[in-house]
PyMOL CGO cylinders between C-alpha atoms (Angstrom):
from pymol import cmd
from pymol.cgo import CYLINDER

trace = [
    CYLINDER, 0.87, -2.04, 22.00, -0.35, -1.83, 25.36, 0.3, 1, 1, 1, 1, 1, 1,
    CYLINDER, -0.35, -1.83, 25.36, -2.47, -5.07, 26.65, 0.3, 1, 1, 1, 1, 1, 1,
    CYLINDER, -2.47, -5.07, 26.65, -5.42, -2.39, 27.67, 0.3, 1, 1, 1, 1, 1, 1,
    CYLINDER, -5.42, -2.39, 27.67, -5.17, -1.29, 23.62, 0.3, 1, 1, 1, 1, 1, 1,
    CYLINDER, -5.17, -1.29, 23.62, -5.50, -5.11, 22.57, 0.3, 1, 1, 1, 1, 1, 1,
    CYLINDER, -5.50, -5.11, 22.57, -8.56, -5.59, 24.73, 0.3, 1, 1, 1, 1, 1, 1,
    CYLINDER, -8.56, -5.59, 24.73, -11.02, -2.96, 22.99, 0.3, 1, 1, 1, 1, 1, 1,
    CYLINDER, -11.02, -2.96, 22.99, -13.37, -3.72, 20.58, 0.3, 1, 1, 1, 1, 1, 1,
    CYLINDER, -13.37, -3.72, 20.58, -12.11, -4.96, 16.94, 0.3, 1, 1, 1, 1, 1, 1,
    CYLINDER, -12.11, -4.96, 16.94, -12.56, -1.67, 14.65, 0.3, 1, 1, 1, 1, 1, 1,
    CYLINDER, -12.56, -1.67, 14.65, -12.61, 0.93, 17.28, 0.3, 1, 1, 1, 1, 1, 1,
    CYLINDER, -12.61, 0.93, 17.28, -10.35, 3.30, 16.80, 0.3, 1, 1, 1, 1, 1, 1,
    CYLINDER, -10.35, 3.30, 16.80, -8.19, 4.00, 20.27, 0.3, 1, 1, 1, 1, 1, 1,
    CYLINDER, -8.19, 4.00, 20.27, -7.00, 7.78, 19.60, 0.3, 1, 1, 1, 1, 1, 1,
    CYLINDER, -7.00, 7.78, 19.60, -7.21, 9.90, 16.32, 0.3, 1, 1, 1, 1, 1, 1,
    CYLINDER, -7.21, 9.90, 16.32, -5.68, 13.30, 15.73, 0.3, 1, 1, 1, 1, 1, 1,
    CYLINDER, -5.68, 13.30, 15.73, -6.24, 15.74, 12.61, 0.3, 1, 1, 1, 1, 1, 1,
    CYLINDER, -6.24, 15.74, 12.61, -4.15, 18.59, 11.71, 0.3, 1, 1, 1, 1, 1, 1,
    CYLINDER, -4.15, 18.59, 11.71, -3.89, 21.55, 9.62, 0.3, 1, 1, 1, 1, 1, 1,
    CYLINDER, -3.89, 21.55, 9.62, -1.79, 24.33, 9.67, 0.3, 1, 1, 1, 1, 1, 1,
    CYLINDER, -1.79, 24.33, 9.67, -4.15, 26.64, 11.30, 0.3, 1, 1, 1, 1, 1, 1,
    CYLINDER, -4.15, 26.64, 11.30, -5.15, 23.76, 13.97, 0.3, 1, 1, 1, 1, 1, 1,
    CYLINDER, -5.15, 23.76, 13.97, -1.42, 23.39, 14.73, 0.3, 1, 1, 1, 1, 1, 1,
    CYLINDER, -1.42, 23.39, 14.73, -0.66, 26.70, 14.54, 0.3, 1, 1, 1, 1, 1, 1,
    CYLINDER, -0.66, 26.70, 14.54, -3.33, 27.05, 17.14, 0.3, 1, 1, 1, 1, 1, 1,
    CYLINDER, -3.33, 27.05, 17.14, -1.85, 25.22, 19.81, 0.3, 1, 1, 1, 1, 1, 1,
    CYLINDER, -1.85, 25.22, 19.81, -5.15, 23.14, 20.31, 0.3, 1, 1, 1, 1, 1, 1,
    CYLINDER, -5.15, 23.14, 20.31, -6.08, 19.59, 21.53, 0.3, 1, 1, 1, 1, 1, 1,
    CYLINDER, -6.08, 19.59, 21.53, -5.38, 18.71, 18.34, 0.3, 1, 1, 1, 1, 1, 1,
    CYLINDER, -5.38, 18.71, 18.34, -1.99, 19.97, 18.37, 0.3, 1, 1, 1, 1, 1, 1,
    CYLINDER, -1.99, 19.97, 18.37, -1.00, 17.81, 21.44, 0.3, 1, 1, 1, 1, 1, 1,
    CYLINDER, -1.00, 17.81, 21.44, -0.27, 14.27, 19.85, 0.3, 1, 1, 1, 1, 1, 1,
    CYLINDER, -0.27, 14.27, 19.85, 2.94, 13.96, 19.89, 0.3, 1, 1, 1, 1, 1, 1,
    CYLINDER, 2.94, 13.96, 19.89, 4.21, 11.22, 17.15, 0.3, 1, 1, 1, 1, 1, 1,
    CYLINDER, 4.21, 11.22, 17.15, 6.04, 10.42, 13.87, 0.3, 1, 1, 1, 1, 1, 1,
    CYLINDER, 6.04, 10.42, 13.87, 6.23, 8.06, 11.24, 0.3, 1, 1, 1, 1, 1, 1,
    CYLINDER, 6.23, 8.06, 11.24, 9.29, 7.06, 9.86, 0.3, 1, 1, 1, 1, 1, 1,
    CYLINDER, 9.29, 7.06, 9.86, 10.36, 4.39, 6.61, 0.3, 1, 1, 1, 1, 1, 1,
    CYLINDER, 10.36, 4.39, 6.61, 10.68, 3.50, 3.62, 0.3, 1, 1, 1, 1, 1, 1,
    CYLINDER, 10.68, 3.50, 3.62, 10.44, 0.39, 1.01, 0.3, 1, 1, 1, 1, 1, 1,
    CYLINDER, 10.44, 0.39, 1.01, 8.98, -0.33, -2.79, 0.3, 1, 1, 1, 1, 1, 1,
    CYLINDER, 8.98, -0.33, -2.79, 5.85, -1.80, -3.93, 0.3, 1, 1, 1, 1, 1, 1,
    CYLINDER, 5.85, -1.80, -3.93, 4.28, -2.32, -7.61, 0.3, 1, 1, 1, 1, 1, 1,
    CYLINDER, 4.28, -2.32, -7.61, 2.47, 0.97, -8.26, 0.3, 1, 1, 1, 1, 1, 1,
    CYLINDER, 2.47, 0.97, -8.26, 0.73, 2.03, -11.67, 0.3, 1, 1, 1, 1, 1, 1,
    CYLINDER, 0.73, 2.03, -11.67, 1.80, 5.01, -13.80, 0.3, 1, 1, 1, 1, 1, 1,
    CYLINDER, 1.80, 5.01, -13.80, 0.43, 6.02, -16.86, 0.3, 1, 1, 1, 1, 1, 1,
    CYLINDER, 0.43, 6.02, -16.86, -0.90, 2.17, -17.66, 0.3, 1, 1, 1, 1, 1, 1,
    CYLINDER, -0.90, 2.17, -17.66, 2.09, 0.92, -16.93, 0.3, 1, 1, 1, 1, 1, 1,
    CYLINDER, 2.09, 0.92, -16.93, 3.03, -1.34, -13.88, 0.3, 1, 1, 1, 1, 1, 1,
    CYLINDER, 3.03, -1.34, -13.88, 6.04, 0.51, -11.98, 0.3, 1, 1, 1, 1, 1, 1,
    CYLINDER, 6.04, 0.51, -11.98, 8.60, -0.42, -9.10, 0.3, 1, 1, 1, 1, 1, 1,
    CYLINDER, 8.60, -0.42, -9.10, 7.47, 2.83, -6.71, 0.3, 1, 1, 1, 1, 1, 1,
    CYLINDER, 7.47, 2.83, -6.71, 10.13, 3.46, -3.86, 0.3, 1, 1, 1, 1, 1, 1,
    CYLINDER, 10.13, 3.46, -3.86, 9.33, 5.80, -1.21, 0.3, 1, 1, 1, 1, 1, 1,
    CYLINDER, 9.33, 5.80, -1.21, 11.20, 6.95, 2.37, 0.3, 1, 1, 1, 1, 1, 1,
    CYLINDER, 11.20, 6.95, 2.37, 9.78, 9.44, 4.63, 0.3, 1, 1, 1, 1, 1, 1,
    CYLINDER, 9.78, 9.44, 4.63, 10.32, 11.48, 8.45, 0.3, 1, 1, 1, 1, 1, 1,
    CYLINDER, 10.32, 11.48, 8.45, 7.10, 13.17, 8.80, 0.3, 1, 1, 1, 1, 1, 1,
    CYLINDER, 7.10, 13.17, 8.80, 5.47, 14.75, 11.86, 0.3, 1, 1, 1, 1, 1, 1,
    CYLINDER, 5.47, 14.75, 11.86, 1.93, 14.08, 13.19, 0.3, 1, 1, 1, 1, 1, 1,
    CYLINDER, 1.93, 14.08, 13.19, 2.28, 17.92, 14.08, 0.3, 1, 1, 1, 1, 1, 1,
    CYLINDER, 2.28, 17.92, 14.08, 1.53, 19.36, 10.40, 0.3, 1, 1, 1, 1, 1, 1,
    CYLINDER, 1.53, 19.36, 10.40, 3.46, 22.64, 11.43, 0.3, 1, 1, 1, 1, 1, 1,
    CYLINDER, 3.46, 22.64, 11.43, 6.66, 20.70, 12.85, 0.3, 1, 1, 1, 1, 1, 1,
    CYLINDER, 6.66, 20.70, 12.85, 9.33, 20.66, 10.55, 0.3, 1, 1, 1, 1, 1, 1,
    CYLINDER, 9.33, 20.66, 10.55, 11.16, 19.05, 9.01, 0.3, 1, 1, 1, 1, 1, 1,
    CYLINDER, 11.16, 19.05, 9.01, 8.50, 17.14, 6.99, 0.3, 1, 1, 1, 1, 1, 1,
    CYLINDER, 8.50, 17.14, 6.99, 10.04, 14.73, 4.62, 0.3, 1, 1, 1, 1, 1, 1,
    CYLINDER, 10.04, 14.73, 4.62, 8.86, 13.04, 1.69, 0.3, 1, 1, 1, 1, 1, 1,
    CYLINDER, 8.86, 13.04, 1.69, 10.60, 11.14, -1.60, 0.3, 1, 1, 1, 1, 1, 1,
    CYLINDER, 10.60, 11.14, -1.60, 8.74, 9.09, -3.81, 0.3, 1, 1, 1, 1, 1, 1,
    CYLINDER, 8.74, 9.09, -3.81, 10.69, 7.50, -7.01, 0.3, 1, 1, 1, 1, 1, 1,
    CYLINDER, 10.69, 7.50, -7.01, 9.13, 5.23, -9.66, 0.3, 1, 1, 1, 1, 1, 1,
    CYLINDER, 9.13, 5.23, -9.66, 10.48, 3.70, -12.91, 0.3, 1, 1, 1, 1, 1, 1,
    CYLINDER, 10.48, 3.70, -12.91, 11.82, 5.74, -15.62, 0.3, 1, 1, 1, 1, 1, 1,
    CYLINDER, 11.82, 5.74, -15.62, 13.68, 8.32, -13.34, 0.3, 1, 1, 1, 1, 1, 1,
    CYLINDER, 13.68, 8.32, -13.34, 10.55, 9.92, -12.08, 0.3, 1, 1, 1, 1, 1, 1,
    CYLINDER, 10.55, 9.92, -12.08, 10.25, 11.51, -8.76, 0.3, 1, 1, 1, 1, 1, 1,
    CYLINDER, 10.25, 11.51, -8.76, 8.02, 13.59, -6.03, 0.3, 1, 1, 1, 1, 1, 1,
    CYLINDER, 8.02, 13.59, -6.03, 9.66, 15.78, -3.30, 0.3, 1, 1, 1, 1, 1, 1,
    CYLINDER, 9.66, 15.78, -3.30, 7.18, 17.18, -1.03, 0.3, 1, 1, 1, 1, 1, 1,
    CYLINDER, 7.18, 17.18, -1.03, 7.83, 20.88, 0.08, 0.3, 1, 1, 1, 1, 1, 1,
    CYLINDER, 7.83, 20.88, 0.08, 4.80, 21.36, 1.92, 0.3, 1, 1, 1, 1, 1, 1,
    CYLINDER, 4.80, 21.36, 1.92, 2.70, 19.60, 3.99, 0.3, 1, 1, 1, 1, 1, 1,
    CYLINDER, 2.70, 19.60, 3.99, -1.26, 20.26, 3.97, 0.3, 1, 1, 1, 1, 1, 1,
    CYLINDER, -1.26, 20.26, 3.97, -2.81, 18.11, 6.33, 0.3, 1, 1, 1, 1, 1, 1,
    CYLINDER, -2.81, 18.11, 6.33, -2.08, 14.79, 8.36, 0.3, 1, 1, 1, 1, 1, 1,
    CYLINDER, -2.08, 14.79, 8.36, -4.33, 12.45, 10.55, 0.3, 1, 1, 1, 1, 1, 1,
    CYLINDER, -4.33, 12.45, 10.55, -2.32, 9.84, 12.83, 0.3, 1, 1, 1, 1, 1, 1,
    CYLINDER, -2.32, 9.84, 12.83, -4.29, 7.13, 14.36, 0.3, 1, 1, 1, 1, 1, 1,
    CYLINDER, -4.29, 7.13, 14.36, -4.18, 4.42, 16.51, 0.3, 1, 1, 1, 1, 1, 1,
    CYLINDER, -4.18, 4.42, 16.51, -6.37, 1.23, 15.58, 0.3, 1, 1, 1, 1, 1, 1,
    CYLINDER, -6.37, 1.23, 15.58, -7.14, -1.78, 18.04, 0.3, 1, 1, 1, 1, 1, 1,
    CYLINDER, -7.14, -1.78, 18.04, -6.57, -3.79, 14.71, 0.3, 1, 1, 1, 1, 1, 1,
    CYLINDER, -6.57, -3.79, 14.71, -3.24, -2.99, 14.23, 0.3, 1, 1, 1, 1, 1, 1,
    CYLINDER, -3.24, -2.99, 14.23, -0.36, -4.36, 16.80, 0.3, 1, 1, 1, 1, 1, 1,
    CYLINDER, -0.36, -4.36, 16.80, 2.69, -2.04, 15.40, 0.3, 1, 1, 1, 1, 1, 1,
    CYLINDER, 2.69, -2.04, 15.40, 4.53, -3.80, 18.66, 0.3, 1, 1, 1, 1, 1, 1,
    CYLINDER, 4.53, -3.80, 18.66, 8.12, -2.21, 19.59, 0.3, 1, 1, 1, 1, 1, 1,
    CYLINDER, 8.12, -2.21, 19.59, 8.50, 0.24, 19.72, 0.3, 1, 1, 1, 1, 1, 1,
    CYLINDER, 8.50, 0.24, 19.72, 5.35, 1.30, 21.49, 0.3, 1, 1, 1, 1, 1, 1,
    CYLINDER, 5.35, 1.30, 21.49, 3.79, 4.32, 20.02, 0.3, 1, 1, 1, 1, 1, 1,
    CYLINDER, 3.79, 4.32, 20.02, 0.73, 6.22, 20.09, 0.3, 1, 1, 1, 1, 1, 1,
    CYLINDER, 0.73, 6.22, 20.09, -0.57, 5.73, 15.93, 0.3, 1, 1, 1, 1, 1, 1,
    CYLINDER, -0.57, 5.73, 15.93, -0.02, 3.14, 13.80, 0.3, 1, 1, 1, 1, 1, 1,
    CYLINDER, -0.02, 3.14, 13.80, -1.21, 5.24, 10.84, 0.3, 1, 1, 1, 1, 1, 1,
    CYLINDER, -1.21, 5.24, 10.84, -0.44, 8.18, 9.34, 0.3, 1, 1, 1, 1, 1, 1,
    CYLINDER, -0.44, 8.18, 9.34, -2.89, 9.37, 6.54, 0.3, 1, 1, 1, 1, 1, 1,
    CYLINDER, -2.89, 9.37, 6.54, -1.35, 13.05, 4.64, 0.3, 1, 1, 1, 1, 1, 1,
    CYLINDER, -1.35, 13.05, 4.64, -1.51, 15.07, 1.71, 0.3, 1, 1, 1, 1, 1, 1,
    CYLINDER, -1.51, 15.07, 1.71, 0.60, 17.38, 0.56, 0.3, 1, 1, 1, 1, 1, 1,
    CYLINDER, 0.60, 17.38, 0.56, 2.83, 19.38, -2.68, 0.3, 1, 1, 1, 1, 1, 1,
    CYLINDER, 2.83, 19.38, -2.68, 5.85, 19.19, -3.80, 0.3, 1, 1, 1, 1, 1, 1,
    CYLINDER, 5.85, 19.19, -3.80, 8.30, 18.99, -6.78, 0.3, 1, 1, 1, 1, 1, 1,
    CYLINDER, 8.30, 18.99, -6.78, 7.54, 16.41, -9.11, 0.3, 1, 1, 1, 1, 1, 1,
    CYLINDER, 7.54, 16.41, -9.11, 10.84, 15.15, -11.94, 0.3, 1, 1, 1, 1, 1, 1,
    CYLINDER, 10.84, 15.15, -11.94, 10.22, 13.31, -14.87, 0.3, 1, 1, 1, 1, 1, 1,
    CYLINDER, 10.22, 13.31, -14.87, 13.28, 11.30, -16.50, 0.3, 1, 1, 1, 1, 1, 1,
    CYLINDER, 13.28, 11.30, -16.50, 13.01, 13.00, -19.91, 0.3, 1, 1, 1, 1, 1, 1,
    CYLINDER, 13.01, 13.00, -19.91, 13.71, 16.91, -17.97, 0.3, 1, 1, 1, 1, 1, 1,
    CYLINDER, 13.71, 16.91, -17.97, 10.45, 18.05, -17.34, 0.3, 1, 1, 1, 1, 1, 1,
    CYLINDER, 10.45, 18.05, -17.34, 9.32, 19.33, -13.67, 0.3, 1, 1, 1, 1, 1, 1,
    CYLINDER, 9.32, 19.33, -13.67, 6.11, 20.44, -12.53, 0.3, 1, 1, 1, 1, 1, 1,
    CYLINDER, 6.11, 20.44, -12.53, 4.10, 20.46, -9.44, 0.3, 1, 1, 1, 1, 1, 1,
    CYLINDER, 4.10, 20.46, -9.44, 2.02, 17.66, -7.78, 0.3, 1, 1, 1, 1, 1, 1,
    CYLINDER, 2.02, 17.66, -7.78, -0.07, 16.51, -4.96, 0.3, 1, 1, 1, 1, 1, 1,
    CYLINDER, -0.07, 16.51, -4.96, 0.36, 13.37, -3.26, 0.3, 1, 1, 1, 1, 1, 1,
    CYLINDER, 0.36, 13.37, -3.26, -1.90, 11.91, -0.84, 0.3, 1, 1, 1, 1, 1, 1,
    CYLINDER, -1.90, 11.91, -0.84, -0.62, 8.78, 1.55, 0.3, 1, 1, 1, 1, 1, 1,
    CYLINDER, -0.62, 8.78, 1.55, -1.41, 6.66, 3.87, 0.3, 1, 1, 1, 1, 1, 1,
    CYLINDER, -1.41, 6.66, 3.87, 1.26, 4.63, 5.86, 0.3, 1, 1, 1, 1, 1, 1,
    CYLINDER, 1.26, 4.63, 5.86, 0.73, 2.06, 7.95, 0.3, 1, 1, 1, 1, 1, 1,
    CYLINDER, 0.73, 2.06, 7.95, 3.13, 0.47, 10.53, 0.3, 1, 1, 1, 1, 1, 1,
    CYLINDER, 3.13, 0.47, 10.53, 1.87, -3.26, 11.01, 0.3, 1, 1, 1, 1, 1, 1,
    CYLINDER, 1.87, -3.26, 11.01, 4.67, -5.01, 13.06, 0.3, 1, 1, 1, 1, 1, 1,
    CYLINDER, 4.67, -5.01, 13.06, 7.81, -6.45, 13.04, 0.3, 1, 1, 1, 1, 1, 1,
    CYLINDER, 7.81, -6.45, 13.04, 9.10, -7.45, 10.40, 0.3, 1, 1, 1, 1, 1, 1,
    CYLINDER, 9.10, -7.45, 10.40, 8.01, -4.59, 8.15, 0.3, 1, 1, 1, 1, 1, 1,
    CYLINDER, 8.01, -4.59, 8.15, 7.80, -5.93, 4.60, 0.3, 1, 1, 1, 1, 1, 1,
    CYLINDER, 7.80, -5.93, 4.60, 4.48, -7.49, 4.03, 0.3, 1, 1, 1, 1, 1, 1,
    CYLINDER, 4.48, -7.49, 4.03, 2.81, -6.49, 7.35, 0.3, 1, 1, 1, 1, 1, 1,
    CYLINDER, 2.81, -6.49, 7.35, 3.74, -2.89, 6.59, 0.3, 1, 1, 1, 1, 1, 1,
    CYLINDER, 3.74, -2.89, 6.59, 1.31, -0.76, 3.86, 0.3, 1, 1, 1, 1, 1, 1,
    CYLINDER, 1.31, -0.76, 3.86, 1.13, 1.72, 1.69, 0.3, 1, 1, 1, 1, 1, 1,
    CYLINDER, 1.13, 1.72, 1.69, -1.85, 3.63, -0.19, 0.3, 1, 1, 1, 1, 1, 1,
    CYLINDER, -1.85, 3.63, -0.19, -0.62, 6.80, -2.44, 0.3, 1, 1, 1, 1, 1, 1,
    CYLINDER, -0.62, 6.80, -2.44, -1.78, 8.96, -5.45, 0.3, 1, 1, 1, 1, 1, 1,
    CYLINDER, -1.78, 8.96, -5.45, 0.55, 12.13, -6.91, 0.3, 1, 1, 1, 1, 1, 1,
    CYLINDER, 0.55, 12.13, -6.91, -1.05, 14.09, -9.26, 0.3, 1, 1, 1, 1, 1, 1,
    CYLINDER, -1.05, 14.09, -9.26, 0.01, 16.84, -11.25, 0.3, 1, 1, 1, 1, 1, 1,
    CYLINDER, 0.01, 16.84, -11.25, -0.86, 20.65, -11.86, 0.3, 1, 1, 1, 1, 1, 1,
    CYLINDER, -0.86, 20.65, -11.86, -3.24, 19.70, -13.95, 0.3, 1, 1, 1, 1, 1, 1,
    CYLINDER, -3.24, 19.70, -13.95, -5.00, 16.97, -11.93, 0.3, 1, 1, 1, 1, 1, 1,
    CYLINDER, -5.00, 16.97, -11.93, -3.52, 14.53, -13.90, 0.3, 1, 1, 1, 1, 1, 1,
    CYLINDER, -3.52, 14.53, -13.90, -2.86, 10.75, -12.06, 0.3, 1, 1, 1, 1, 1, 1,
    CYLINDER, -2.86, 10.75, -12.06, 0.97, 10.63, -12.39, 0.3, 1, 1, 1, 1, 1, 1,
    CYLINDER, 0.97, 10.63, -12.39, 1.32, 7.49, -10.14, 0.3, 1, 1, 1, 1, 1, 1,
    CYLINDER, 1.32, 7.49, -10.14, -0.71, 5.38, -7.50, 0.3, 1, 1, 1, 1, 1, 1,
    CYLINDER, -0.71, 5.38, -7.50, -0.33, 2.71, -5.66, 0.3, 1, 1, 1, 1, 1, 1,
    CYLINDER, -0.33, 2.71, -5.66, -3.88, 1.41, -4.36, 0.3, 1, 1, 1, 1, 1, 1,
    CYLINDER, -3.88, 1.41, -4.36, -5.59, -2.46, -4.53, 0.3, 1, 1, 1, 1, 1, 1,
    CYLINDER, -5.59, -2.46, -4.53, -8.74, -3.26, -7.05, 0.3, 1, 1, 1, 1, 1, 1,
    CYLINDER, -8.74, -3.26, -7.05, -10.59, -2.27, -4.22, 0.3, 1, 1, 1, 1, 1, 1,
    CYLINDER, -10.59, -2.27, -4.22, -8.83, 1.17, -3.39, 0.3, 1, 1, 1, 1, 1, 1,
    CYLINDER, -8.83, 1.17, -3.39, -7.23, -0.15, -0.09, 0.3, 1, 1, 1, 1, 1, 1,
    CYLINDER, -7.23, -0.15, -0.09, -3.97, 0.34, 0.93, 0.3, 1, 1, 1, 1, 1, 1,
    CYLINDER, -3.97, 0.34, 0.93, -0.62, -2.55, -0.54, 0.3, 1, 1, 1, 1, 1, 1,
    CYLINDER, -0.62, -2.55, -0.54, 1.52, -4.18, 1.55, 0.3, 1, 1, 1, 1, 1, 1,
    CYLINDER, 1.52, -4.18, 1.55, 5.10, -3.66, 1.29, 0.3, 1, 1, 1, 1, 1, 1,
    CYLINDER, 5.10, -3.66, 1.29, 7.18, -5.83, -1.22, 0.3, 1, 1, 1, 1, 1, 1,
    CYLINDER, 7.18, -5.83, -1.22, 9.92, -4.55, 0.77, 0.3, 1, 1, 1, 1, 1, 1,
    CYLINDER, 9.92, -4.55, 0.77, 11.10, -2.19, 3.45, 0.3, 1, 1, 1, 1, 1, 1,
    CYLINDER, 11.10, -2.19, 3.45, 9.76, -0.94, 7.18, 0.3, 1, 1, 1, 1, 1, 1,
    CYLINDER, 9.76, -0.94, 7.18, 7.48, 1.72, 8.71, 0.3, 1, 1, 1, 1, 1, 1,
    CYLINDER, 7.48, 1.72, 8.71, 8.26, 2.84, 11.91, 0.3, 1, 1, 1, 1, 1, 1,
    CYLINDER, 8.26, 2.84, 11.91, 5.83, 4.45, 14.56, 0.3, 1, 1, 1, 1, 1, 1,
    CYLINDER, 5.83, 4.45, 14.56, 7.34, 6.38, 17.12, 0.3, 1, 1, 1, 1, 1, 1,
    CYLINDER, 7.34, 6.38, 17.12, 6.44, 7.99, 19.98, 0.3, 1, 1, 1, 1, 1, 1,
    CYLINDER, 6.44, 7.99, 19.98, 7.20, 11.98, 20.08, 0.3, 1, 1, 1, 1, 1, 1,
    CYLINDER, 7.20, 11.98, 20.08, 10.09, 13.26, 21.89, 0.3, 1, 1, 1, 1, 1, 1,
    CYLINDER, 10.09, 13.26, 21.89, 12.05, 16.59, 22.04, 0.3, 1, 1, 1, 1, 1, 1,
    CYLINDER, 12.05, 16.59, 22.04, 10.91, 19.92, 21.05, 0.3, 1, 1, 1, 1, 1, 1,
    CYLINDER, 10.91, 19.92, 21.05, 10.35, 18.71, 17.44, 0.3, 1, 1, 1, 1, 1, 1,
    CYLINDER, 10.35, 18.71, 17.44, 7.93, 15.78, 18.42, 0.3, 1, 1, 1, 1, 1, 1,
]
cmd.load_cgo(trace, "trace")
């Protein structure tokens, strides 16, 4: 993070970009940050009552119309989400977060979006997850986070991984990676 970044006030946040389809499609401001957020790890997540290992790995896009988007979440049992579509995203960059190298413009990348959701006995439907990923330094791991709920047709909380206090988990294990946008893609 830039020394001029570390300097501003605790809380502020330094640059913040939402984006639907339609802004993206657009080609407004909002369509001009140009960033991704990479990773993967596990954390204890809840599903159904029961305490689960959750294991997740990701390549998404600030840009919600850039594609690929990818998304895999697996949890105990042989359960798993696939996301197909992306709905929204918001990447931001906080003055309380140091993601350090490599230098990027976010440090957190908040999204929603459906997919394919497999359950170990054979049965598919479709869900909804909503994220947020957080890149907080080197090493990843426990500086890292992770807030997400998937939900399915029916509304239904299939799995979630959120504190007491509905705030975001470290990582147990694993790395999210901020990056600054390059190529045609970015």
């Amino acid at each position: 993070m830039s020394s001029s970044l570390k300097r501003l006030v605790v809380g502020t946040v330094a640059a913040a970009c939402v984006l639907t389809p339609a802004a993206a499609m657009a080609g407004g401001k909002a369509d001009k940050v140009r960033a991704r957020m990479t990773g993967g790890g596990h954390v204890l997540g809840m599903s159904l009552g029961e305490v689960v290992k959750v294991t997740h790995g990701f390549a998404l896009h600030c840009r919600t119309a850039t594609e690929p988007q990818r998304l895999q979440i697996n949890w105990s049992g042989g359960n798993s989400f696939h996301l197909t579509k992306l709905i929204s995203s918001s990447c931001t960059e906080s003055s309380r977060i140091d993601q350090e190298n490599p230098d990027a413009p976010i440090d957190t990348y908040n999204g929603q979006g459906t997919g394919r959701l497999n359950f170990g006995g054979g049965q598919t439907d479709t869900g909804t997850a909503t994220w947020r990923f957080v890149d907080g330094g080197e090493p990843g791991g426990g500086n890292d986070r992770i807030r997400l709920t998937i939900v399915d047709s029916a509304g239904k909380t299939v799995v979630s991984v959120v504190t007491s206090s509905g705030d975001s988990k470290p990582l147990t294990s694993g790395n999210h990676q901020a990056h600054r946008g390059t190529g045609s893609k970015a």
